[in-house]
FIMI-409706 format. One record per residue: residue number from 1; x, y, z of N, C-alpha, C in turn; chain. Coordinates in steps of 0.001 Angstrom, whole numbers, plus 524288, in hexadecimal, padded with zeros to 5 digits. Layout:
<sites>
+-----+--------+---------+-------+---------+----------+-------+--------+---------+-------+----+
:   i : n.east : n.north :  n.up : ca.east : ca.north : ca.up : c.east : c.north :  c.up : ch :
+-----+--------+---------+-------+---------+----------+-------+--------+---------+-------+----+
: NUM :      X :       Y :     Z :       X :        Y :     Z :      X :       Y :     Z :  A :
...
+-----+--------+---------+-------+---------+----------+-------+--------+---------+-------+----+
</sites>
This chain:
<sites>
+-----+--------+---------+-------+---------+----------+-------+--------+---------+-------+----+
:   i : n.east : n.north :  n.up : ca.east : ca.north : ca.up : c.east : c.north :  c.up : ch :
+-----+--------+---------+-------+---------+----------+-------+--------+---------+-------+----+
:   1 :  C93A9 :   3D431 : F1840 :   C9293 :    3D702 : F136F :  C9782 :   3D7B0 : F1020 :  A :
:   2 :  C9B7A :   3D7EC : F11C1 :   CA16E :    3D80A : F0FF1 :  CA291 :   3D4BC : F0E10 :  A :
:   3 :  CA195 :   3D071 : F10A4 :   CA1F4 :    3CACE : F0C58 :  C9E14 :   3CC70 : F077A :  A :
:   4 :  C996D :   3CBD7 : F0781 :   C969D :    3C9D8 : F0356 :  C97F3 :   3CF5D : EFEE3 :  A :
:   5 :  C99B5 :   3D502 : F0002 :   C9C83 :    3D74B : EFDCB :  CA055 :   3D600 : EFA54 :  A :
:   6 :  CA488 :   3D44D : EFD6A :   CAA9B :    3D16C : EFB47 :  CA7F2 :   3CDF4 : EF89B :  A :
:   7 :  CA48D :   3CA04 : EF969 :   CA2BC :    3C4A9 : EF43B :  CA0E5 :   3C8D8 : EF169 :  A :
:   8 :  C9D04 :   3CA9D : EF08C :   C9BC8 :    3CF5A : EEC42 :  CA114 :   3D188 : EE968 :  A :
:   9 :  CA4C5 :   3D2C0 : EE9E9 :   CA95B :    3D5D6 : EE7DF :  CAC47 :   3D171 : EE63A :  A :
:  10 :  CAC3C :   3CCF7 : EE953 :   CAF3F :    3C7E2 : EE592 :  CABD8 :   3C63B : EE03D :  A :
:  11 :  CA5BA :   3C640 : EE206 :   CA463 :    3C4FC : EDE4E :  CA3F6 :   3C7F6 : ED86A :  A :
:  12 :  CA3C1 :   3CDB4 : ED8FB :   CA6E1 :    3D18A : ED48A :  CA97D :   3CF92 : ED2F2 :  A :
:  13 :  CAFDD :   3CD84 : ED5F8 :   CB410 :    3CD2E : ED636 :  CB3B2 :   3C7E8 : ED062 :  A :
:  14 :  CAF38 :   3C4C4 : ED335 :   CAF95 :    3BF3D : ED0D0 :  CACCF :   3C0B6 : EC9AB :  A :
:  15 :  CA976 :   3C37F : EC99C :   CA818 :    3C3F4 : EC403 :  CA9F7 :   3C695 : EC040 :  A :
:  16 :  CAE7D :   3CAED : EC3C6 :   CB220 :    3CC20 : EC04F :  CB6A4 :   3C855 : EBD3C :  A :
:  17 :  CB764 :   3C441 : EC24B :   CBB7B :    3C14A : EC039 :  CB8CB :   3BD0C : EBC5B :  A :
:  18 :  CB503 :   3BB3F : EBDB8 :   CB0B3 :    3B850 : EB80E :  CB2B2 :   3BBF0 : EB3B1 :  A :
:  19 :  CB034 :   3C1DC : EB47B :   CB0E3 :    3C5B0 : EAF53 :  CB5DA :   3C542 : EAD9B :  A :
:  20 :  CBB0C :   3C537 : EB1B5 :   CBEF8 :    3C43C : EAF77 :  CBFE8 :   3BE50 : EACCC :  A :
:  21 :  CBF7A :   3BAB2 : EAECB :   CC05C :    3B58D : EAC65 :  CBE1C :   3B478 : EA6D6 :  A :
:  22 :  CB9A2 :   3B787 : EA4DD :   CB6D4 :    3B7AE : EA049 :  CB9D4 :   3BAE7 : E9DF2 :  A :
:  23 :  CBBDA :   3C00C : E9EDE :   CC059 :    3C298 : E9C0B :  CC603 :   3C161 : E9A85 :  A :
:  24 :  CC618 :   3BD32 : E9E23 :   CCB9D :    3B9B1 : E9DD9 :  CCA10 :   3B5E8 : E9A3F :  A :
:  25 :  CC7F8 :   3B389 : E98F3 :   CC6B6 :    3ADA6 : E95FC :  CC48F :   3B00A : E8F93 :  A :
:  26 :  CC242 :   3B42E : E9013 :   CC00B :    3B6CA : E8A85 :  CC2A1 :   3BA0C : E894C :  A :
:  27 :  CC5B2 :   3BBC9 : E8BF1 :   CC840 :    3BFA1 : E896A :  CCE95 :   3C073 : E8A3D :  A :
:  28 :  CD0ED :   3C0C3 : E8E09 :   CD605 :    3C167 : E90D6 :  CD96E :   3BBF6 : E8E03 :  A :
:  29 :  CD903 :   3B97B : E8EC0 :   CDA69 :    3B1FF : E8D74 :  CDA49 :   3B267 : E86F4 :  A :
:  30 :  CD764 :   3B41B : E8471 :   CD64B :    3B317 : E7FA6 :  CD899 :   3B6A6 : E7C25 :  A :
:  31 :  CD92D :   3BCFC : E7F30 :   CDCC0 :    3BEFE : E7CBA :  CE19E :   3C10B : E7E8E :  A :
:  32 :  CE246 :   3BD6A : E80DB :   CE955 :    3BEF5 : E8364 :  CED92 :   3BBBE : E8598 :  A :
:  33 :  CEA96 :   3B57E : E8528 :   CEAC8 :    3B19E : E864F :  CEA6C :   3B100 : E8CD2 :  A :
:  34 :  CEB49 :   3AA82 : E8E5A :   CE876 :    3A8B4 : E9416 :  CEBFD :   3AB86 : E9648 :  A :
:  35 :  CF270 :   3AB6D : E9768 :   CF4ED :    3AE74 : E9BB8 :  CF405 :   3B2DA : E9D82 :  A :
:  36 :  CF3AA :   3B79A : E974D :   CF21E :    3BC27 : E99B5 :  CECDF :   3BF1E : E9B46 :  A :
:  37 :  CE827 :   3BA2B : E98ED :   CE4CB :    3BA68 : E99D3 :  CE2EB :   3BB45 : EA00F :  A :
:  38 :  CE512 :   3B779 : EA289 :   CE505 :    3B38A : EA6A4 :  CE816 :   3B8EE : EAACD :  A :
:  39 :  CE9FB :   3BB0B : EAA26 :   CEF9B :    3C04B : EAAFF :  CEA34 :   3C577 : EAC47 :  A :
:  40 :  CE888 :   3C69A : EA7ED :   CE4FA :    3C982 : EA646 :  CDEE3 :   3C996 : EAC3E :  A :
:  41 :  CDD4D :   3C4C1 : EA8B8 :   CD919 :    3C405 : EADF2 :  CD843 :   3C3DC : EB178 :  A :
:  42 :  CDDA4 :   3C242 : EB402 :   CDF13 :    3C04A : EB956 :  CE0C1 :   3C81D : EBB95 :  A :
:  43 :  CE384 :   3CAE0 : EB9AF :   CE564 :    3D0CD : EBA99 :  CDEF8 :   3D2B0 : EB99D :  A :
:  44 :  CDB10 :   3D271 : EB756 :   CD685 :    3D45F : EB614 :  CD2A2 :   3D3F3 : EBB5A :  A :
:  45 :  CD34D :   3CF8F : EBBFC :   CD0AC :    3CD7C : EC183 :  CD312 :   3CF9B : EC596 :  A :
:  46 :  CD7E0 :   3CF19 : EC7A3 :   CDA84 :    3D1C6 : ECBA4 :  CD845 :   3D80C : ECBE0 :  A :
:  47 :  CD91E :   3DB0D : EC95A :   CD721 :    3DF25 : EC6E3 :  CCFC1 :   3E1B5 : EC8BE :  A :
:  48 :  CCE04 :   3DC83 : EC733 :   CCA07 :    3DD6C : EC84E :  CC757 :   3DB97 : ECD75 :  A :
:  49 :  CCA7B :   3D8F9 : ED13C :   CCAC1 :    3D886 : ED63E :  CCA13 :   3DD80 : ED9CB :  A :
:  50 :  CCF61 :   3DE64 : ED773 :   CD184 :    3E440 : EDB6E :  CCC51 :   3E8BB : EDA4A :  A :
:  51 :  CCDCE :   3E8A0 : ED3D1 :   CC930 :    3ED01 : ED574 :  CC32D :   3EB59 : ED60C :  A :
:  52 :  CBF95 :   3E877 : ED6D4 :   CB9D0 :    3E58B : ED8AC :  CBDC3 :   3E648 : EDFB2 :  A :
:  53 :  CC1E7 :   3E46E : EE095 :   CC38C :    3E545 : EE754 :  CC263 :   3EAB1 : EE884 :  A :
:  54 :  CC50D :   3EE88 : EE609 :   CC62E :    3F2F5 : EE58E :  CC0CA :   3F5C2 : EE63D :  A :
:  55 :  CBDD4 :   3F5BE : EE3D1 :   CB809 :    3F8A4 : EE3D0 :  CB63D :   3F431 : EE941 :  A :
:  56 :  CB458 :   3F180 : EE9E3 :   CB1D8 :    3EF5F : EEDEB :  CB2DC :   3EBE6 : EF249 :  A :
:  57 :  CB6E6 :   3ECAE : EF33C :   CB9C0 :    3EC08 : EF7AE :  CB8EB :   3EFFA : EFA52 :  A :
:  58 :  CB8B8 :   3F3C8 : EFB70 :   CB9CF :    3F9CD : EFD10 :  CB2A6 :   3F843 : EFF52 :  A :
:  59 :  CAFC1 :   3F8B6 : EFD77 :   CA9CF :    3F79F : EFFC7 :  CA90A :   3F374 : F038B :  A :
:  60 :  CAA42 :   3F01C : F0473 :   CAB2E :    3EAF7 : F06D8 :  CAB50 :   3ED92 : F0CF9 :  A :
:  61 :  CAFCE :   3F3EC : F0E14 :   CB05C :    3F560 : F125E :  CB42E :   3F2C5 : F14C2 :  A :
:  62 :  CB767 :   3EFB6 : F141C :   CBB3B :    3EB77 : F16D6 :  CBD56 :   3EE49 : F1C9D :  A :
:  63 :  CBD50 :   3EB4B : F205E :   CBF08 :    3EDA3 : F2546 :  CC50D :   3ED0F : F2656 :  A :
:  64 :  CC766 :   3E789 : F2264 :   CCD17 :    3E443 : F2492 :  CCEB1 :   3E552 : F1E6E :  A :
:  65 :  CD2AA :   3E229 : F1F46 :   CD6C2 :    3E00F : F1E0E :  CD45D :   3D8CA : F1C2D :  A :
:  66 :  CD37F :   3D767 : F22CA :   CD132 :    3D153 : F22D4 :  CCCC7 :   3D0F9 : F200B :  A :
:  67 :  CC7D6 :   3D562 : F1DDC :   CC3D0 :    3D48B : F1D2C :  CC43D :   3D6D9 : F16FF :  A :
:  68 :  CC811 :   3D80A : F15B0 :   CC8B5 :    3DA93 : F0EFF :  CCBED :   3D451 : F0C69 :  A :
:  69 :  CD04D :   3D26C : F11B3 :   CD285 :    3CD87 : F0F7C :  CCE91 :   3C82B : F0F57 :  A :
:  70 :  CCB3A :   3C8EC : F13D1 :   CC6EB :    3C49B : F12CE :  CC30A :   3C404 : F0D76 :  A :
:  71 :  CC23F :   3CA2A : F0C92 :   CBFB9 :    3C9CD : F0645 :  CC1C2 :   3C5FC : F0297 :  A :
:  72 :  CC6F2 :   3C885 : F0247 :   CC88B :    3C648 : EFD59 :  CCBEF :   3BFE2 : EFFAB :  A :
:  73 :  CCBC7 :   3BDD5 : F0315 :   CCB1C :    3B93C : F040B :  CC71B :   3B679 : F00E3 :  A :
:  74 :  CC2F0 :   3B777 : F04E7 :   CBE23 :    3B724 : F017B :  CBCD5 :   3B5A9 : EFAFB :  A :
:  75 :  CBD77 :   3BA9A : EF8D4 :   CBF3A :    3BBC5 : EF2B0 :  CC274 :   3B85E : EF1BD :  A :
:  76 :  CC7B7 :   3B662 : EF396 :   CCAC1 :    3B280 : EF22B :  CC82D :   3AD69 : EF1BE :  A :
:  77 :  CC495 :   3AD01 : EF7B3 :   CC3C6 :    3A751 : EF686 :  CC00A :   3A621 : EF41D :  A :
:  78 :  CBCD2 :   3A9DD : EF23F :   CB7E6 :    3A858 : EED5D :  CB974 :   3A8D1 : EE841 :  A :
:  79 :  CBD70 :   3AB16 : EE6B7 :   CBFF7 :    3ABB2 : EE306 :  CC32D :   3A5B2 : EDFB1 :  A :
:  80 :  CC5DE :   3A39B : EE502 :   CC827 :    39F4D : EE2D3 :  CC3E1 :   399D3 : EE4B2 :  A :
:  81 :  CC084 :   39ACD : EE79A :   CBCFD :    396C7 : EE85D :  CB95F :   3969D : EE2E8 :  A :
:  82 :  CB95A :   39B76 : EE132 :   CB523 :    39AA7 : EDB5E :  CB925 :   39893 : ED76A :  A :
:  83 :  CBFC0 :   39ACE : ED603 :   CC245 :    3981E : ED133 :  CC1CE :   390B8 : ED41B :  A :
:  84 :  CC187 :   38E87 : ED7C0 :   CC2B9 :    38B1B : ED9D3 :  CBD70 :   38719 : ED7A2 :  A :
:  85 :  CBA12 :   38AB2 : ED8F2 :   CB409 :    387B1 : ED751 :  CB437 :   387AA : ED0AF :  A :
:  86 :  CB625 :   38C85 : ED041 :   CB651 :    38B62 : EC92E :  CB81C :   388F2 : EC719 :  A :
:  87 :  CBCF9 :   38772 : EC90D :   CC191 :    38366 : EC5FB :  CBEA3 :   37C84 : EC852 :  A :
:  88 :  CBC82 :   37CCC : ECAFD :   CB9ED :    37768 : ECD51 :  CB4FF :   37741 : EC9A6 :  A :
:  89 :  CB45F :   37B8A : EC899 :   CADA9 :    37A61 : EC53F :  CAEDC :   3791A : EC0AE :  A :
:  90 :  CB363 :   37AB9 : EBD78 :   CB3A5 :    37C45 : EB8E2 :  CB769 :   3762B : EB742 :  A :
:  91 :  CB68A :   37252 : EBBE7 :   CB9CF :    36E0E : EBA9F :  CBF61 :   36D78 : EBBC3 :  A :
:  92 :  CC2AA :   37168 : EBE8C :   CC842 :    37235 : EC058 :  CC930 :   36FD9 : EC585 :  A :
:  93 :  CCE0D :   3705B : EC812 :   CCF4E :    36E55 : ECC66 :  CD104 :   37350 : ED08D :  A :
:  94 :  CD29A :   370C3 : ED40E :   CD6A2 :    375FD : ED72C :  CD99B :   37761 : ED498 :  A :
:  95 :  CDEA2 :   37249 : ED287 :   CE2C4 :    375EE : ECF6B :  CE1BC :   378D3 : ECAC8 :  A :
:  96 :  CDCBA :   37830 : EC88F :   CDBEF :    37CCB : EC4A6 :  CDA19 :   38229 : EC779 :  A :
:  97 :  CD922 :   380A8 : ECB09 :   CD883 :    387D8 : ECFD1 :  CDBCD :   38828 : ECED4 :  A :
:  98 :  CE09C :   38532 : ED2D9 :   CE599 :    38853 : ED43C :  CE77C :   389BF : ECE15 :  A :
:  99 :  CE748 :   386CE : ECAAE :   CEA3D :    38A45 : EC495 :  CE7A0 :   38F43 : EC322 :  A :
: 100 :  CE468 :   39158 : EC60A :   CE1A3 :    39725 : EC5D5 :  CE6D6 :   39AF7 : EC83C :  A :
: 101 :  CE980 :   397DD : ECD29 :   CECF7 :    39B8C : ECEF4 :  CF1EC :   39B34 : ECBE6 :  A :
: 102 :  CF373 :   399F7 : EC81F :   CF7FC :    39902 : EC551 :  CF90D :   39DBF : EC208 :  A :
: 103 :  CFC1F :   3A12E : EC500 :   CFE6A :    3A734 : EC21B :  D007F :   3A77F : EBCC7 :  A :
: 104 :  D036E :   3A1B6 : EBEE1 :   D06BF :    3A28E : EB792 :  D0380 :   3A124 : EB264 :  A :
: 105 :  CFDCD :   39EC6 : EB2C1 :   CFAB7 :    3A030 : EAD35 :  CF999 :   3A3C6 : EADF2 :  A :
: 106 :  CF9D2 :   3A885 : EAFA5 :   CF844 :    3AF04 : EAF08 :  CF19B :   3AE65 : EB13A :  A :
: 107 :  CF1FA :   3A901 : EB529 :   CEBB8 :    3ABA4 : EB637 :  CECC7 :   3ADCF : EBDE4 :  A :
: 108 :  CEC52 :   3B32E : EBCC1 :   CECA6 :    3B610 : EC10B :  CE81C :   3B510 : EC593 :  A :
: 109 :  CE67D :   3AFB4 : EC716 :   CE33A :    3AFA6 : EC9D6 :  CE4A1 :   3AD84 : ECF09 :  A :
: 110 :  CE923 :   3AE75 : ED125 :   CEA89 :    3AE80 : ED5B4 :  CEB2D :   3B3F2 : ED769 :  A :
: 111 :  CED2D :   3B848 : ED42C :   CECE0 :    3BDF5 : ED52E :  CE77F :   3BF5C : ED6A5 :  A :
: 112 :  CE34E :   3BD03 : ED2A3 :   CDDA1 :    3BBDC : ED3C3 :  CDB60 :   3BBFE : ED834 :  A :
: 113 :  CDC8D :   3B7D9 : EDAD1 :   CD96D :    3B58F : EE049 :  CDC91 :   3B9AA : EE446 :  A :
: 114 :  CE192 :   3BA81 : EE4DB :   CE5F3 :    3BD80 : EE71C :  CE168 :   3C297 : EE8DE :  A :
: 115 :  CE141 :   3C623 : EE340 :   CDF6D :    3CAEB : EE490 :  CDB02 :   3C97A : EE52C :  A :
: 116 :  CD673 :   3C580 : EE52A :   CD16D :    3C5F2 : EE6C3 :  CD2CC :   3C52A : EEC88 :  A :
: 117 :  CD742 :   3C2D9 : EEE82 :   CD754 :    3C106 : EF338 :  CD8FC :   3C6FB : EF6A9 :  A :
: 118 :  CDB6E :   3C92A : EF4F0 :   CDEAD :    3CFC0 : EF79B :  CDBB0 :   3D2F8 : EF501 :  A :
: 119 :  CD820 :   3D3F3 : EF2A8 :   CD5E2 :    3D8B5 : EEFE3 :  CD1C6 :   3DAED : EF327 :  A :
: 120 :  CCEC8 :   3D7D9 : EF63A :   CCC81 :    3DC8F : EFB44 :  CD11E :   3DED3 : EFF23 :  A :
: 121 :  CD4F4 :   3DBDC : F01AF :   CD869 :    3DD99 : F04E7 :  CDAE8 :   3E07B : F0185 :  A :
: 122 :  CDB7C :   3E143 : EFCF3 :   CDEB0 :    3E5C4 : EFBA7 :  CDDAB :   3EB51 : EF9B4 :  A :
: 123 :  CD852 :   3EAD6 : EF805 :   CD50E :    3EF5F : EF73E :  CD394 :   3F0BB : EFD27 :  A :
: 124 :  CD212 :   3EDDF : F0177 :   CD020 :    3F06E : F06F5 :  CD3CE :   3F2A2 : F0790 :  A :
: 125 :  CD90A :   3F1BF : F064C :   CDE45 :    3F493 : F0A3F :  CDFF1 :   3F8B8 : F0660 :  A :
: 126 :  CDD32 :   3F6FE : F0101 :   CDEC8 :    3FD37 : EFD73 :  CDC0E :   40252 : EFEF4 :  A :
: 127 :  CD605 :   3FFC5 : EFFC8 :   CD2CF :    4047C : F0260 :  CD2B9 :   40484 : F0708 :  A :
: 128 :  CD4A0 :   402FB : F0B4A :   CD3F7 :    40460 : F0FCE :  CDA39 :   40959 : F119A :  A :
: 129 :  CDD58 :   407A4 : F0EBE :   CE334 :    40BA7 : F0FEA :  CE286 :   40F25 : F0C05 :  A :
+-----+--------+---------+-------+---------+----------+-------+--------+---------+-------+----+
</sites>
């Protein structure tokens, strides 16, 4: 039940970041240009990780350490298995994935996957001490 929980809370996780990517492309990008746009969305999303972690993580009940870090394993690997499928659908290659992780155009999406990857283990160990 913990699993299909945690997919439930990624999948929040996931339509916020849609909501964000539509706020980035219509709005952020257009009026502030791509770097700080890209700056913007990427801190917006992080943001909205922690706290969607923050509220429902804590329900989940986590017993470990191993079983708060397996979540967001998890979360990691559906996370970059979907940009992976997108950039393949949308006509791209791998190396246009890997240019997702490239810090210096201001697109923060290695901080991205990072905190989806530590954001149950770090909220379990915020509320458990």
């Amino acid at each position: 039940m913990k699993i299909i929980k945690s997919l439930l809370i990624w999948i929040l996780i996931f339509i916020f970041a849609f909501l964000n990517g539509g706020l980035r492309e219509f709005l952020l990008i257009p009026y502030s240009g791509e770097k700080v746009g890209l700056i913007l969305s990427g801190a917006i999303l992080i943001l909205t990780i922690m706290i969607i972690s923050f509220i429902f993580i804590p329900g989940l009940k986590l017993k470990s350490n191993k079983e708060a870090f397996s979540i967001g394993l998890i979360w990691f690997l559906l996370t970059n298995l979907f940009d992976l499928f997108s950039v393949y659908s949308s006509g791209g290659n791998f190396m246009d994935f890997v240019s997702l992780f490239n810090i210096t155009t201001g697109n923060l999406w290695t901080v991205v996957v990072i905190t989806t990857l530590l954001a149950p283990i770090s909220i379990y160990k915020i509320k458990t001490n």
